[in-house]
C-alpha positions in Angstrom: 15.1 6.4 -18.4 11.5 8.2 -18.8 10.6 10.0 -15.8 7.6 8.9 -14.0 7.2 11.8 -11.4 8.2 15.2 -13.6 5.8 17.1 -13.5 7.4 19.9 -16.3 8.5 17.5 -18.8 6.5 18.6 -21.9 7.6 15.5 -23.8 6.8 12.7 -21.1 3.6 14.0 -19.1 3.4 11.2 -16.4 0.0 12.3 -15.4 -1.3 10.9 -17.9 0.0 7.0 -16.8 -1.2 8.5 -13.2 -4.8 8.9 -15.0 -4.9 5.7 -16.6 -3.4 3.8 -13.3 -6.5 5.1 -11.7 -8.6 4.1 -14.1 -7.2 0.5 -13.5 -8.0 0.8 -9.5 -11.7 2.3 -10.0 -12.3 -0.8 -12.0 -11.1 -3.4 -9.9 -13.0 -1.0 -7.0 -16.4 -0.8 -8.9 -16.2 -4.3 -10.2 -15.8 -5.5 -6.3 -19.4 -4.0 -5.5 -21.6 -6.9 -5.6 -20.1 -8.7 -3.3 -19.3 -6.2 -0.4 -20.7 -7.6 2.6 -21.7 -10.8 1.0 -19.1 -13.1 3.0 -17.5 -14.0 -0.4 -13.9 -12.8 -0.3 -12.6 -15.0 -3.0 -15.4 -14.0 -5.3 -14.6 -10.2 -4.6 -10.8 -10.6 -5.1 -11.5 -12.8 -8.8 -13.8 -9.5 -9.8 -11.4 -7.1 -8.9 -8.3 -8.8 -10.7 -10.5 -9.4 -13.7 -10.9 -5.9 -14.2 -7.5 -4.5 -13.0 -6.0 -6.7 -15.9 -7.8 -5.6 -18.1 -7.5 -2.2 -17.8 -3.7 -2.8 -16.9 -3.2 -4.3 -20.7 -4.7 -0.8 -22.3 -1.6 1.4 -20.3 1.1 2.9 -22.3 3.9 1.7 -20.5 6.2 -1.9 -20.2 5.2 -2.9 -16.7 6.4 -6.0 -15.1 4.7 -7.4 -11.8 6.9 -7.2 -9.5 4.6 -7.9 -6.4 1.1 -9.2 -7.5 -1.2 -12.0 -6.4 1.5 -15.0 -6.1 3.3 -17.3 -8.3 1.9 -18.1 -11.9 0.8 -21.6 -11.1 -1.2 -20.6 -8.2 -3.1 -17.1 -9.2 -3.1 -17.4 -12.9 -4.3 -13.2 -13.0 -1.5 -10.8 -12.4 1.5 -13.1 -11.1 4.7 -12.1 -10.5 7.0 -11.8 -13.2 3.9 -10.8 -15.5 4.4 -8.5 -18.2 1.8 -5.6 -18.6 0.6 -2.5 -20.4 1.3 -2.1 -24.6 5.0 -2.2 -24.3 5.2 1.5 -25.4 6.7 4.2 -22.7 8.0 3.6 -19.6 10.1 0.5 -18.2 8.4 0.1 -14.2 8.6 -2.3 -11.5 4.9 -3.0 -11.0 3.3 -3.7 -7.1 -0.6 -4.2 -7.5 -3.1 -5.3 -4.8 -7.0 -5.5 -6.5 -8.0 -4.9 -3.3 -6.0 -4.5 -0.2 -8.7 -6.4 2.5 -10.1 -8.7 1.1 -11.9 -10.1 4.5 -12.9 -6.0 4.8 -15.2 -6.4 1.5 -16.3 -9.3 2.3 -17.3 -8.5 5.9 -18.5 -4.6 4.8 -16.2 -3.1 6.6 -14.4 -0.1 6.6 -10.6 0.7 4.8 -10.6 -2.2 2.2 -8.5 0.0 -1.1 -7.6 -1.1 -4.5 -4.1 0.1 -5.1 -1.3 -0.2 -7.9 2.3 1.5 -7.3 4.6 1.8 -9.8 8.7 2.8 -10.3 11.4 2.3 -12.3 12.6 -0.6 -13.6 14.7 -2.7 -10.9 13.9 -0.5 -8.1 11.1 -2.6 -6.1 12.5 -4.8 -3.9 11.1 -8.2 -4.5 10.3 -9.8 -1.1 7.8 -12.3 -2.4 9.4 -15.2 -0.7 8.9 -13.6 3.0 5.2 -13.0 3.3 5.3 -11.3 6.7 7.4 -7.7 7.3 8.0 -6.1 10.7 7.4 -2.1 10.0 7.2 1.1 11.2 5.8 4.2 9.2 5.5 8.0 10.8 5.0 11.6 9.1 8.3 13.4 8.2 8.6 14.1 12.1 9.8 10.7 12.5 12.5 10.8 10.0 15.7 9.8 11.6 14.0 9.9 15.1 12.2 6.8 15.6 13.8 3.2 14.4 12.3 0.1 14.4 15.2 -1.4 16.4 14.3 0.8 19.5 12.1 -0.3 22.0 8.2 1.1 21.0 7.9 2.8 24.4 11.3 4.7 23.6 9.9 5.7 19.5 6.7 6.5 21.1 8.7 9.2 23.6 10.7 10.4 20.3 8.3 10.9 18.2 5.8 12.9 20.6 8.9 15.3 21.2 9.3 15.4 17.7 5.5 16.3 17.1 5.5 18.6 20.3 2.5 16.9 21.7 2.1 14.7 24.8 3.0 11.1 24.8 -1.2 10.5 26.0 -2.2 11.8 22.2 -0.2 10.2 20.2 -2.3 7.2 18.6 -0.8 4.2 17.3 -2.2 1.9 14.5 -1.7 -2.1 14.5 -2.8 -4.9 13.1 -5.5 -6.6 15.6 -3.8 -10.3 15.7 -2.8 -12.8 18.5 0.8 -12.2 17.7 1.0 -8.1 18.5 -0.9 -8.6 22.1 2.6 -7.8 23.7 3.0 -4.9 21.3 -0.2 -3.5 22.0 -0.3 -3.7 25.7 3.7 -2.2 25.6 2.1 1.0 23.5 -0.7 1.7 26.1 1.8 0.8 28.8 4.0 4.0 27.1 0.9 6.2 27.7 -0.2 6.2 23.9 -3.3 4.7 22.5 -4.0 2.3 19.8 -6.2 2.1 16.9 -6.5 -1.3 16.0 -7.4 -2.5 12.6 -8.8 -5.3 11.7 -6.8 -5.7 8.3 -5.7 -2.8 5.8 -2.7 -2.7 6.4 -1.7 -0.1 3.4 -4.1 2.6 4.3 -3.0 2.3 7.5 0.7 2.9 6.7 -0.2 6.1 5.0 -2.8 7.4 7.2 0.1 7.1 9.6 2.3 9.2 7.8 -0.2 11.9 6.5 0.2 15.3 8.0 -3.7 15.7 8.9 -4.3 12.2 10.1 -6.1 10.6 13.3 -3.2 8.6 13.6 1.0 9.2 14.5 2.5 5.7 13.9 1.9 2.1 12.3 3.3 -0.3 13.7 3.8 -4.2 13.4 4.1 -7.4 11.2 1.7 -7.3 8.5 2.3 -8.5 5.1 5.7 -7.5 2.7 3.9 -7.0 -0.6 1.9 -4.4 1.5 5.3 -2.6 2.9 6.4 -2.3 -0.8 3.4 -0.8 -1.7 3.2 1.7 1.4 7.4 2.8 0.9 6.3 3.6 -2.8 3.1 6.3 -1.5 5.8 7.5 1.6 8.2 8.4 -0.5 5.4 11.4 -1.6 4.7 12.3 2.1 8.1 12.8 3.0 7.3 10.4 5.5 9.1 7.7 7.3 9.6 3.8 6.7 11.2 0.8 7.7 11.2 -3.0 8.0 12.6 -6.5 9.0 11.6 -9.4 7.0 9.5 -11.9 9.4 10.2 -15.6 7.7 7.3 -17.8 9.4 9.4 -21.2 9.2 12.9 -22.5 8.5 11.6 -23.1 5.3 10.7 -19.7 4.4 13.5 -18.2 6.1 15.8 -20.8 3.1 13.8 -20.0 0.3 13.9 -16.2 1.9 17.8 -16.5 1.7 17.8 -18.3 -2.1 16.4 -15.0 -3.4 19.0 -12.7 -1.9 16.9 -11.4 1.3 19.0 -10.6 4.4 16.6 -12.2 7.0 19.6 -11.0 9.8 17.3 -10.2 13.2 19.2 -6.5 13.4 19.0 -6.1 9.4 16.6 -3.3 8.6 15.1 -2.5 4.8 14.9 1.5 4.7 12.7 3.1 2.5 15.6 3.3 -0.2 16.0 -0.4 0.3 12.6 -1.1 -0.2 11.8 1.0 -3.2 14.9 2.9 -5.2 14.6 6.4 -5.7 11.7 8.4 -5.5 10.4 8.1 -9.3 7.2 7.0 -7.6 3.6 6.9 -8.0 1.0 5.6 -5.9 -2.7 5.3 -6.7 -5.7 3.9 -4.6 -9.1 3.4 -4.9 -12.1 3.0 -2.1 -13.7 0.0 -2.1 -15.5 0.5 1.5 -15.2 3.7 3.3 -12.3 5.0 4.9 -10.0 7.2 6.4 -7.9 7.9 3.2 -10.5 7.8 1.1 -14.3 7.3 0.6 -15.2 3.7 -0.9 -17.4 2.9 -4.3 -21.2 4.3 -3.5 -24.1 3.4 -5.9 -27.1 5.4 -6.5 -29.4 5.5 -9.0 -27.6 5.3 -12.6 -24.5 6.7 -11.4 -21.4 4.6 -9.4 -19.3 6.8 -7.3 -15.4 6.8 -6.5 -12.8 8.7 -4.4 -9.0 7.6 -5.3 -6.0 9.1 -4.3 -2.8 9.6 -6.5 0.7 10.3 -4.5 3.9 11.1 -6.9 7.0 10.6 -5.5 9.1 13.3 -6.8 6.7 16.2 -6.7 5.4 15.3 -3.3 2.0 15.4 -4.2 -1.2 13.5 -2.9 -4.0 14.7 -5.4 -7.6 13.6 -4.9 -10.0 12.3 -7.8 -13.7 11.6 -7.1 -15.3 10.0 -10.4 -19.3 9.5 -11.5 -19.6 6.3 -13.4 -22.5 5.3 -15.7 -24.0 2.3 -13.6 -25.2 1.0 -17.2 -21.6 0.8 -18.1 -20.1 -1.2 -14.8 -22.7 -3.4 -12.9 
């Protein structure tokens, strides 16, 4: 197997395949531009697709979608099962996301991200048939302290012992929908605070688990593509992850069981569950401003980016900011 994440290898130097995955995520980020803030979600998710394909076909590497924008004969751009990249180099489970927020871009709000992750061959979990996942992320303080099966007033006590801080500083990040009101009020009733986002749920994952972020925790049922895609960038941060699989229906829960999901109330996907190993990379680019990272600024004849690149096995997180010819993109 060719490594993806070694950093000394002198015959297989991954960062190059980290370089070019980033050039796929600035151009689905750049290419979402014209319609940030224009109330045209649909629009900006088409633009940003277009261009991650394309770039995605120009990679050095045999890349199959694993998680992507749906079935082939409903999102006829990046399916699942797709085949990507020359064919040349490395074998990889595929996750992309052309932008992660879709309703952000449109709206012009903050934390919308275009992101690809990529590991070995056979290691992504393929959770396509359950849409929704139940998950927890932390920092490394939460490693084998806080579990998603506990009570969040009890991981909320754990984890600020853990962190050494008081339980009223610890911030919490959830998705701001009808079905976490009991969530949100048990968090607060614990003595911690929330930060609710509106969607995002990736960057909010990893802001959770970065050592110098505003937040402590992410919690809640957000989507399962998205959990994929966050256990591929904590595996860099030393971080901790887990989920249950949330099957909306009867029928979803069936077609969750036909693919070989364990849909048990009490079963829990850990990180290893989720993504195999730690032959990991992670890359995301801004498309509106955020936390992680800054999102796509025009001025003048020059387009600017901020991306972030996280490697699994070198437990890195490098930073890239790019100038773009605007003559060239828009």
């Amino acid at each position: 197997m060719v490594s993806l994440t070694a950093d000394m290898s002198p015959l297989h130097p991954d960062r190059n395949l980290a370089l070019e995955l980033v050039r796929a995520t600035e151009a689905a980020a750049i290419r979402s531009v014209p319609f940030i803030g224009r109330g045209k979600k649909e629009l900006a998710d088409g633009a940003a697709v277009d261009a991650m394909r394309a770039f995605l076909t120009t990679v050095n590497f045999d890349g199959v979608i694993v998680i992507g924008e749906g079935e082939k004969d409903n999102a006829p751009m990046l399916f699942n099962g797709e085949r990507v990249g020359t064919g040349r180099g490395p074998q990889c489970d595929i996750a992309v996301d052309p932008i992660d927020g879709t309703t952000l871009t449109a709206e012009g709000r903050n934390n919308a991200l275009s992101v690809i992750a990529v590991a070995d061959r056979g290691a992504m979990l393929d959770a396509s048939s359950v849409f929704y996942m139940d998950k927890i992320v932390t920092g490394p303080a939460g490693v084998g302290v806080v579990d998603i099966r506990l009570p969040i007033a009890e991981n909320i006590r754990r984890l600020a012992k853990a962190l050494d801080k008081p339980v009223d500083e610890l911030v919490v990040s959830v998705l701001n929908r009808p079905r976490h009101a009991r969530l949100i009020d048990e968090i607060r009733e614990a003595g911690a605070g929330t930060r609710l986002m509106s969607d995002g749920d990736v960057a909010g994952g990893i802001n959770a688990a970065r050592h110098n972020a505003r937040t402590d925790m992410c919690v809640g049922i957000g989507g399962s593509p998205e959990g994929i895609v966050t256990a591929c960038a904590i595996k860099a941060l030393g971080g901790h992850i887990q989920g249950r699989l949330w099957p909306r229906d009867d029928d979803e829960k069936q077609r969750g069981i036909d693919a070989g999901l364990t849909l048990d109330d009490d079963h829990v996907y850990e990180a290893d569950d989720m993504v195999r190993g730690n032959n990991t990379i992670f890359v995301g680019t801004g498309v509106t401003n955020g936390e992680l990272v800054s999102g796509v600024r025009r001025e003048g004849d020059y387009v600017y980016t901020e991306s972030v690149v996280l490697r699994g096995a070198s437990g890195t997180l490098r930073r890239i900011s790019s100038e773009h010819l605007t003559s060239k993109w828009l």
